[in-house]
C-alpha positions in Angstrom: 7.2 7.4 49.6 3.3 8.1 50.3 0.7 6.2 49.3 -0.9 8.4 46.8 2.8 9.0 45.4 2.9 5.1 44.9 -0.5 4.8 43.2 0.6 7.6 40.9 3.2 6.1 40.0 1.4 2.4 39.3 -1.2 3.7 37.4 1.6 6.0 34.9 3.6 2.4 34.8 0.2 0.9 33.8 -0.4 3.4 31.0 2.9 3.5 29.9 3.0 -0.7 29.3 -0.3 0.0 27.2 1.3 2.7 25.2 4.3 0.4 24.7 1.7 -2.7 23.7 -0.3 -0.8 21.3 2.8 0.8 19.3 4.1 -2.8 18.9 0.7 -3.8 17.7 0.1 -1.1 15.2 3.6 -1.9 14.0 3.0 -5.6 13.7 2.1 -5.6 10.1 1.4 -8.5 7.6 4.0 -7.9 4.6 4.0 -7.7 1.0 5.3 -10.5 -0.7 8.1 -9.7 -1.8 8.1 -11.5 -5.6 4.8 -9.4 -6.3 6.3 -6.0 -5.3 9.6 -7.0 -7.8 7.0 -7.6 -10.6 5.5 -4.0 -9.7 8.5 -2.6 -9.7 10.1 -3.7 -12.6 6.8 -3.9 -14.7 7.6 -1.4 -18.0 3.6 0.1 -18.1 3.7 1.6 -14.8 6.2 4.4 -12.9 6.5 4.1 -9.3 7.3 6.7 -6.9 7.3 6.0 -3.1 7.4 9.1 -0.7 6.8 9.5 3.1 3.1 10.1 2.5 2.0 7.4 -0.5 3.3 5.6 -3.0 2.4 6.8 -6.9 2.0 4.1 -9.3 1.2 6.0 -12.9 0.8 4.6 -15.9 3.1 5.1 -18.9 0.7 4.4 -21.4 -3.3 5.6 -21.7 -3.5 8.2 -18.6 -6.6 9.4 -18.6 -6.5 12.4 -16.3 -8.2 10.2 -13.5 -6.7 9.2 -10.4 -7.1 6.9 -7.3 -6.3 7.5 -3.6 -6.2 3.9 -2.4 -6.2 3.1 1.6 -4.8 -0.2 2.8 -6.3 -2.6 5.4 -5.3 -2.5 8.9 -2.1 -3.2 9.4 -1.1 -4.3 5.9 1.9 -3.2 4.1 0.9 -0.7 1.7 3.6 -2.1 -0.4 1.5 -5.5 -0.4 -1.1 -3.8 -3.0 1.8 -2.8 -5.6 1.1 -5.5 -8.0 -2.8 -5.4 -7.8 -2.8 -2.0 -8.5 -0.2 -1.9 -11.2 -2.6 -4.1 -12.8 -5.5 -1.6 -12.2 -3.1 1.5 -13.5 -2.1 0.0 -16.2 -5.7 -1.2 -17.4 -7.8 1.6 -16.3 -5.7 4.6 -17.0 -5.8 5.4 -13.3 -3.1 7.0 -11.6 -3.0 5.4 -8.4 -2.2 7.0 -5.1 -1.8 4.1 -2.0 -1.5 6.0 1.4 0.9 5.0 4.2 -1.6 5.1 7.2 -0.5 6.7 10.1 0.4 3.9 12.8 -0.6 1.6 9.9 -4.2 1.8 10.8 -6.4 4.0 8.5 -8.6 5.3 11.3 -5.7 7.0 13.1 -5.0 9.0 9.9 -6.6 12.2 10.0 -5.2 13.9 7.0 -7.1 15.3 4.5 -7.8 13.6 1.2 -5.8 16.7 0.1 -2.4 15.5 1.4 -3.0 12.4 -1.4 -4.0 14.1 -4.3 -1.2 16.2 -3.7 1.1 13.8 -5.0 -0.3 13.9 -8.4 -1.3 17.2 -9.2 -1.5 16.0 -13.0 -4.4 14.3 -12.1 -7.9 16.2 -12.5 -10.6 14.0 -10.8 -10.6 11.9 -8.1 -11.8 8.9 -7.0 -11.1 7.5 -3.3 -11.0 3.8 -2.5 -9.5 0.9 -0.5 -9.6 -2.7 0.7 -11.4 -4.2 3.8 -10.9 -1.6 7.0 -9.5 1.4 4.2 -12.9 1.1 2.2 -14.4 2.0 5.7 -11.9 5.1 5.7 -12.5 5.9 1.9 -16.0 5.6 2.4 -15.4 8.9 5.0 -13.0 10.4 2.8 -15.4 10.3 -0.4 -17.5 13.2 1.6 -14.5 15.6 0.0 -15.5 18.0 -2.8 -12.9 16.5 -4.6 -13.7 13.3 -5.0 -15.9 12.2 -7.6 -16.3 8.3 -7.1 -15.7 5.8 -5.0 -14.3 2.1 -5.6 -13.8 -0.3 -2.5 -12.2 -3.5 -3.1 -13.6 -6.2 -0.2 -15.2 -3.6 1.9 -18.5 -1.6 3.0 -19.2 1.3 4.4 -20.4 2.2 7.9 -21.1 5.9 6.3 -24.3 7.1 4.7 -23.5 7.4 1.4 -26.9 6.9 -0.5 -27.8 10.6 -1.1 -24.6 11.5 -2.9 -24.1 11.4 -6.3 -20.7 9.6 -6.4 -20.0 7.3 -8.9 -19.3 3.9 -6.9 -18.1 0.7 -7.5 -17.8 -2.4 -4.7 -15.5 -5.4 -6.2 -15.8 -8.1 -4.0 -15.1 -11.9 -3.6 -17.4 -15.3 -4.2 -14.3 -16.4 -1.6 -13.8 -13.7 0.8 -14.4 -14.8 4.4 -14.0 -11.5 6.2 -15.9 -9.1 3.8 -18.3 -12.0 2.8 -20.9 -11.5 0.4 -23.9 -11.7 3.1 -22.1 -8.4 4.4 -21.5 -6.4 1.6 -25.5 -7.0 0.4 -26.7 -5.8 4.1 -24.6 -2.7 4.0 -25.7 -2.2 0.2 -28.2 0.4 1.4 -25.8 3.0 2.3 -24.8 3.8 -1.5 -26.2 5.5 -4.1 -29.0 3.9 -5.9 -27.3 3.1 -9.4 -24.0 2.0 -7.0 -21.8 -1.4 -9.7 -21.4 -4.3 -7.8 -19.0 -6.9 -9.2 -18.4 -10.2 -7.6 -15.9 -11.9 -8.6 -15.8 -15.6 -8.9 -13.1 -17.4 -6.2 -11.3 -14.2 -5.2 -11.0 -14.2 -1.4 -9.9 -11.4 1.2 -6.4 -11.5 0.8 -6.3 -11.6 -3.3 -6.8 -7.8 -3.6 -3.5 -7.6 -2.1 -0.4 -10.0 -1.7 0.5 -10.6 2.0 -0.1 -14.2 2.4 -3.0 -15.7 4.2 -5.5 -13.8 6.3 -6.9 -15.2 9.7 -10.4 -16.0 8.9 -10.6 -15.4 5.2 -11.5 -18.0 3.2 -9.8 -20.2 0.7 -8.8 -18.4 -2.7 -9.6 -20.7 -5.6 -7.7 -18.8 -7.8 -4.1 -17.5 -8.9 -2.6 -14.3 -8.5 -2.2 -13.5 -11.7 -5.7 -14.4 -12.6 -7.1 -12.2 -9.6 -4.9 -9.5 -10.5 -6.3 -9.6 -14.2 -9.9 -9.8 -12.5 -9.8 -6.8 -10.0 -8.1 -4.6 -12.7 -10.9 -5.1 -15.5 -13.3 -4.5 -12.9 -11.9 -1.3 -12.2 -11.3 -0.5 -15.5 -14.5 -1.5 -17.2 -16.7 1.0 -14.3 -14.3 3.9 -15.0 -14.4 3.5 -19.3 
């Protein structure tokens, strides 16, 4: 075998070992708990519907027409936000749409906000959303003519957003360690003017969803019934 022929054949060994590294990365997620997603599940004001692209959590009672297209963190189970966002559904009147990130990473998703909204053709505006690394992605997707407002939940955007005239709400956490408050201010300039910013008292990273304990977060000082209750009458309260 030549030399060349050899290198070759090192440097596609290399490349495939990094292929092989990175898909058991991306598919290293941190879980839902599963005790909050039974409470989703079985909870009587919401309907859930999973499919290949989202998950659909509607309210039974008080739909107002609205809806939500929610992207997870990186490399969080999007079934880790069911109960969270039951609660916002069932308080807001939101119709919420969680995506299943391609690779479990929202930057590798190119799909239009179109594929989401898709899922609930019922629903007549939009607003796009999501917690820490999918508010970054929302904040990108909220550029679509379809989307009306946008809501991120521990996050900030890296996008310009402060000439549109999107309705937009950042709920964030006295508690959160990786979305700190110091972060969300300094990126504050990239939304609109008249932008709601609710903080909310204890609530750290990982209370907007339920996956256990985050790496570098900080500590939560409170439940998750009383964050869940939190989160959803801050959503509900910027969208009455």
């Amino acid at each position: 075998m030549s030399r060349p022929v050899r290198v070759l054949l090192a440097v596609l060994g290399v490349l495939a070992l990094l292929v092989v590294v990175f898909l058991v990365y991306a598919h290293t997620v941190m879980m839902g708990e599963r005790p909050a997603a039974l409470r989703a599940w079985t909870d009587d004001a919401v309907e859930i519907t999973s499919t290949e692209t989202g998950i659909v959590i509607a309210p039974v009672e008080g739909d107002t027409g609205e809806g939500l297209v929610f992207v997870p963190g990186a490399k969080v189970d999007p079934y880790a936000y069911l109960d969270k966002l039951a609660g916002v559904a069932e308080a807001s009147g939101l119709t919420v749409v969680i995506t299943k990130p391609t690779l479990n990473l929202a930057f590798f998703d190119t799909r239009p906000l179109a594929a989401f909204t898709a899922l609930a053709p019922e629903v007549d505006r939009w607003y796009v959303g999501g917690h820490s690394l999918g508010g970054v992605r929302a904040c990108q997707l909220a550029a679509d003519e379809e989307a009306v407002g946008l809501i991120l939940f521990g996050s900030y955007c890296a996008t310009d957003l402060s000439e549109s005239d999107l309705r937009v709400l950042s709920v964030s956490g006295t508690a959160d360690g990786l979305s700190t408050p110091a972060k969300i201010d300094a990126a504050s300039g990239l939304l609109p003017a008249d932008a709601v910013f609710t903080e909310l008292e204890g609530v750290n990273h990982a209370d907007f969803g339920d996956y256990g304990a985050q790496p570098g977060d900080g500590a939560s000082g409170v439940d998750d019934e009383t964050a869940r209750r939190l989160i959803a009458e801050a959503v509900a309260d910027f969208v009455d």
